[in-house]
N, C-alpha and C positions, 0 to 999 in steps of 0.2 A: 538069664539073658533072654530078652525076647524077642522075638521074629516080630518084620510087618511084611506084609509082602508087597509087593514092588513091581510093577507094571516092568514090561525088559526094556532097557532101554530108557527109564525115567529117574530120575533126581532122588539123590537121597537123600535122608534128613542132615545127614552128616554135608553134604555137597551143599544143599542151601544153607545152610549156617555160615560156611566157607563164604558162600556169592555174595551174603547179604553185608558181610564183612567187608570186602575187594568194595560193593559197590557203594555204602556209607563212606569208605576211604576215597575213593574217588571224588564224589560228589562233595565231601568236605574240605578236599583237595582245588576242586575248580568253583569253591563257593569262594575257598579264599584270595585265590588267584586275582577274581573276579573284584573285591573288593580291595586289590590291592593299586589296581587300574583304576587311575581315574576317568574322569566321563569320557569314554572314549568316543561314539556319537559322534559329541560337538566336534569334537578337534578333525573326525575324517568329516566334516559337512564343512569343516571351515578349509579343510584341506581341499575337498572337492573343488569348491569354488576357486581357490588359487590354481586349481590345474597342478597340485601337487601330488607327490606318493603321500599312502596314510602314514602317521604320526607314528612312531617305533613303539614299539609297549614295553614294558623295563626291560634294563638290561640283561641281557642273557648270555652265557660265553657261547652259544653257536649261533648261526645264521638263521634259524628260526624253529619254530616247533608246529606240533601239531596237535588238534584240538579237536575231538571228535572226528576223528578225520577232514582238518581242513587247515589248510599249508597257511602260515600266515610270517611273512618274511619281514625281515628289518633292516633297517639302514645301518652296514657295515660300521660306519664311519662316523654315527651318532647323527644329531638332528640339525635339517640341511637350515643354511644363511640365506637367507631374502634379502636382496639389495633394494634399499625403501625406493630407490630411483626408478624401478620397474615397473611397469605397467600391464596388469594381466589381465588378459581376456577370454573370456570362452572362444572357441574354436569351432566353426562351423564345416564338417568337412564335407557338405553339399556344396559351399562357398567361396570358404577359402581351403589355402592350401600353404602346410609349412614348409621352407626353402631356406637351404645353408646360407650364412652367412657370406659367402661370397657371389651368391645372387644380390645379394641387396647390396652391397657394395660395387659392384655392375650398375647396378642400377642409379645409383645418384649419379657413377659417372656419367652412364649416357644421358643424363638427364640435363645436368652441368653441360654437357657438351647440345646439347639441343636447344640450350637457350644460347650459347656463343651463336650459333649458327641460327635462329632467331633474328638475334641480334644485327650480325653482317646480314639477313636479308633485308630487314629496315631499313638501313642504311642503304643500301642498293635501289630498293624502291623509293625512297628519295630520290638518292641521285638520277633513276631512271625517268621519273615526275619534272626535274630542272629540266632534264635536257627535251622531254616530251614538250615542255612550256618553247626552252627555243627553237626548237624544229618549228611549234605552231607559229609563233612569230616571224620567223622566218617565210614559211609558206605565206603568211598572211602580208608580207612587205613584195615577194614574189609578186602575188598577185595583185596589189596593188600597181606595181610596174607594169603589169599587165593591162589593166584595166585602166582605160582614160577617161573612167566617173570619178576617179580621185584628184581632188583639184585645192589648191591653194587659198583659203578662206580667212579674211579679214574680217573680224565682225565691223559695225557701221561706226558704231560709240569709238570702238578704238582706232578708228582710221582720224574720227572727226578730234578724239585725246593729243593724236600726233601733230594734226594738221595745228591747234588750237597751242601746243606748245613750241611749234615752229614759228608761230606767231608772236607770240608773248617774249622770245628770244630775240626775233627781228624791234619788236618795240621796246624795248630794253636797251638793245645796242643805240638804238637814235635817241632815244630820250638821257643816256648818259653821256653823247660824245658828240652831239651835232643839235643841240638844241639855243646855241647863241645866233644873235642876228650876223648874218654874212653881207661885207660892204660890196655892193655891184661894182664898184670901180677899179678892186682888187681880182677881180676873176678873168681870169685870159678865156680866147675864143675855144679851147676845148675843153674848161672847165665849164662854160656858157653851153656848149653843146650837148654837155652831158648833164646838167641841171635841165633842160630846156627838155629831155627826153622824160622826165618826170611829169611834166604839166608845163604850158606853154603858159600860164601866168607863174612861173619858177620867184621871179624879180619880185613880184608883190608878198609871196610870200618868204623871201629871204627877208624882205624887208618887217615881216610882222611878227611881232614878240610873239611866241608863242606857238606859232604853225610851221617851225623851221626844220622839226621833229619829221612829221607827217610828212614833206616831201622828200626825207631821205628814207623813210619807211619805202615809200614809194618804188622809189629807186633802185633799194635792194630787194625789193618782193620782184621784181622786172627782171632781175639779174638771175635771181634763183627759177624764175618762172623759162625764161627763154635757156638759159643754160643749163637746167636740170631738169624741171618739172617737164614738160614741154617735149623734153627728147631723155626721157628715163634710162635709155638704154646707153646714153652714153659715160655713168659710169663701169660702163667694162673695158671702156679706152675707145677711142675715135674707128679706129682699124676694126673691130667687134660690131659696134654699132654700127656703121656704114654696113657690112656684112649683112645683117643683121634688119635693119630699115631696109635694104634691096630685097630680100627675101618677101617681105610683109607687102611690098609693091604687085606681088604675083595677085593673079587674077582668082578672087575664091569666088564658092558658090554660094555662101551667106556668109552671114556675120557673124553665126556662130561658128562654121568652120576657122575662121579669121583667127576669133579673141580664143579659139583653142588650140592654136596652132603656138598664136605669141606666148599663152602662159604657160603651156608644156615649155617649150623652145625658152623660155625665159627661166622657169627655174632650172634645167637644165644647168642652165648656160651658170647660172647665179652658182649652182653647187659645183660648179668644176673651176670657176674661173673668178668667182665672186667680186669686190670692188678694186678697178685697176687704181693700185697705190702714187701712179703716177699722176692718172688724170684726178684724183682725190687732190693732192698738193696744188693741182694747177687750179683748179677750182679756189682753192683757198686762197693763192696767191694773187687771184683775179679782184675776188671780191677785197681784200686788205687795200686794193689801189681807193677807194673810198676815205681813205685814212687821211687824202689830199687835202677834206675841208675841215678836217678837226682842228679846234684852236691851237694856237701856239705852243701854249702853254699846258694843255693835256698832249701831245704831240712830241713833244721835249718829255716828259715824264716819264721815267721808265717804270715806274709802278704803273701808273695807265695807258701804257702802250703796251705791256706786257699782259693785262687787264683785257684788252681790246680785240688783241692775234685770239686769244682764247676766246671770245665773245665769235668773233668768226669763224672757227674752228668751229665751234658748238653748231651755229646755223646750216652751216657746209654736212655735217653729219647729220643731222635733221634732216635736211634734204634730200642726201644721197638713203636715208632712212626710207623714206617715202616715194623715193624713186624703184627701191627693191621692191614697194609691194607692188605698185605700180605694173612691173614685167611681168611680175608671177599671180597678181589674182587674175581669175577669170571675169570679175568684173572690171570696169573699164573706165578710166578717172578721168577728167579732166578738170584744168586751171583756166576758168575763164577770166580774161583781163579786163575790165569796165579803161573803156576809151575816153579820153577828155570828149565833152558834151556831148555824152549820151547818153540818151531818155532815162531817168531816172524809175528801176523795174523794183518794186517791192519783194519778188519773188527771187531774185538773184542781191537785193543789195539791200545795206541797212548805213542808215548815219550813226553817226558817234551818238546824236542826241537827237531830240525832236528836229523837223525840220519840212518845210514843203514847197526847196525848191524842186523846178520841174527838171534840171539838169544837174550832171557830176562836173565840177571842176579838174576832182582829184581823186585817183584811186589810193587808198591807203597798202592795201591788202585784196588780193583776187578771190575769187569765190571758190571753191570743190564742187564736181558734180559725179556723180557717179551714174556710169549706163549698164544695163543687164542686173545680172544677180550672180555670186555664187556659185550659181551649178549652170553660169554659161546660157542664160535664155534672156529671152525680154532685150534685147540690145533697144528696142524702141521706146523701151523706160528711164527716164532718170528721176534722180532723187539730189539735190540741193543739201548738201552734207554742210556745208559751211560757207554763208554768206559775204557777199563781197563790202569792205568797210569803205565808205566813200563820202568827200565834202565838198561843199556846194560853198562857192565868194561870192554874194551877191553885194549889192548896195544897200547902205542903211541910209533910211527914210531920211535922218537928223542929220546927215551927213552929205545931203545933194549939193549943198551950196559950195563946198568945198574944192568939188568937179575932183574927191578922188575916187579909189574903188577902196573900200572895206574892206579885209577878211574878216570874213565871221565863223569860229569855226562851231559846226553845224553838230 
């Protein structure tokens, strides 16, 4: 047997035999271990990125082991289910922050409930936009009532449109109902009086084919001119008008106080009281006495008598049309009536056709003129809106011998 001697305290030969034994078993132990795991790396770098625990390493009957001294645990329950619907993200926790599920569910409600309530404010800020619109309106008709720059305006064109189909309405009714020769010897003394207010050659032209028209044009431009035009005011009824004309007699200080007194005081009157339906009727039933000279035979017709009332009717509302602007504009109209023989004025009258005699025999139709403007100034201006139509009977040369008079219509 042989001795070695041996430091105290240090390894024997027989002791590392032993170690090197333990430590090849080991080491051949965790070589295999190791190759029995596959890549494990990838699977914790894929896990990383999912924000998952690492990947289990085979199965084991305990809860994990140790390995060089380092604990490495496994999933109980084997390896966890990814729902493909999921969406995962790294996690900043400088940034955000993870919060139970019943935060987030808090959350859409009040979110839900923040656009209801959105919602009803929209709506409210409409509705509070309408009513802010009729408040301005309102303040803005306020002050209009306040203010006496606001004034009743006709334009010129549409005054002369009204007057020009008042016209056309009046030549219409005589050219369909009074255009035959009337015998003089048939007409009693107040049918004679009331032709004779037309033109004082009334006779000459009853007697001429063709101008029989024209004198009852006449006639009824006269009737509408002194009964309506003339005193506008009296469709509000007789009782109004007189009122009304007495007032306007009061002493002013100009012409503009005047025409601003009538047309405030005229629409007024027009929006509280507007056309008295009596004096409308009476009107009408004035003018129908015209019906006296129509022949027999349209007369008796009840298709053209029925034809006729309406033709009157129309004119009578045309009238009392133009008598409403009349009250209410601030400018200021008048109906000038061209007198039998007088001086024939190019600037107030026009003939049917050429013509150059020096006098009117016959007014057809009276002129429009209109004084101021508008906005109530200028009363010392007028403007000739609508010419007065007028015809001249002289004698034809070829016809002296005969000692009669011609109508010639002009």
């Amino acid at each position: 047997m042989s001795h070695h001697n041996t430091q105290p305290g240090g390894p024997t030969a027989s002791n590392n035999r032993s170690t090197s034994r333990i430590s090849s078993t080991v080491s051949n132990t965790f070589q295999a271990q190791q190759e029995a795991i596959p890549n494990t790396t990838l699977q914790v770098g894929i896990t990383q990125h999912l924000n998952l625990p690492p990947p289990p390493p085979p199965h084991h009957d305990g809860l994990g082991e140790q390995h060089n001294g380092i604990q490495r645990w496994y999933w109980p329950w084997g390896r966890p289910q990814i729902n493909p619907n999921y969406i995962f993200i790294d996690i900043n926790p400088n940034t955000q922050e993870v919060v139970p599920k019943d935060f987030i569910e808090q959350a859409f409600r009040n979110d839900a409930k923040l656009r209801k309530i959105e919602e009803a404010l929209k709506e409210k800020v409409q509705e509070c936009d309408e009513i802010k619109e009729h408040w301005q309106a309102a303040v803005g008709e306020l002050n209009d009532l306040k203010s006496s720059k606001q004034k009743f305006v006709v334009d010129d064109a549409e005054m002369t449109a009204k007057w020009k189909s008042l016209q056309y309405a009046i030549k219409n009714l005589a050219r369909t109902y009074f255009c035959n020769l009337i015998p003089l010897d048939q007409l009693s003394h107040n049918k004679a009086s009331f032709l004779r207010g037309g033109s004082p050659l009334y006779q000459q032209i009853l007697s001429t084919e063709g101008q029989v028209h024209l004198l009852f044009q006449s006639l009824i431009w006269k009737y509408i001119t002194e009964g309506i035009l003339r005193n506008p005011t009296i469709v509000w009824g007789e009782n109004l008008s007189a009122a009304f004309t007495t007032l306007l007699k009061v002493g002013w200080n100009s012409a503009e106080d005047y025409h601003a007194w009538r047309a405030q005081t005229g629409e007024m009157i027009q929006c509280m009281k507007g056309v008295h339906d009596r004096q409308r009727r009476q009107l009408k039933r004035e003018l129908r006495k015209i019906s006296q000279f129509m022949p027999e035979d349209k007369l008796s017709n009840e298709k053209y008598a029925m034809i006729f009332r309406h033709s009157v009717e129309e004119i009578i509302d045309k009238a009392i049309e133009l008598a409403i602007i009349f009250n209410q504009s601030w400018s200021a109209y008048e109906v000038e009536v061209v007198s039998y023989g007088k001086e024939f004025d190019s600037t107030m009258m026009e003939y049917g056709e050429e013509c150059n005699a020096p006098r009117v025999d016959l007014m057809v139709s009276p002129a429009l003129i209109k004084f101021g403007n508008s906005r109530g100034k200028n009363y010392d201006q007028w403007l000739v809106l609508a010419k007065s139509h007028v015809h001249s009977f002289v004698k034809h040369p070829q016809e002296e011998e005969d000692k009669e008079d011609c109508l010639i219509d002009c």
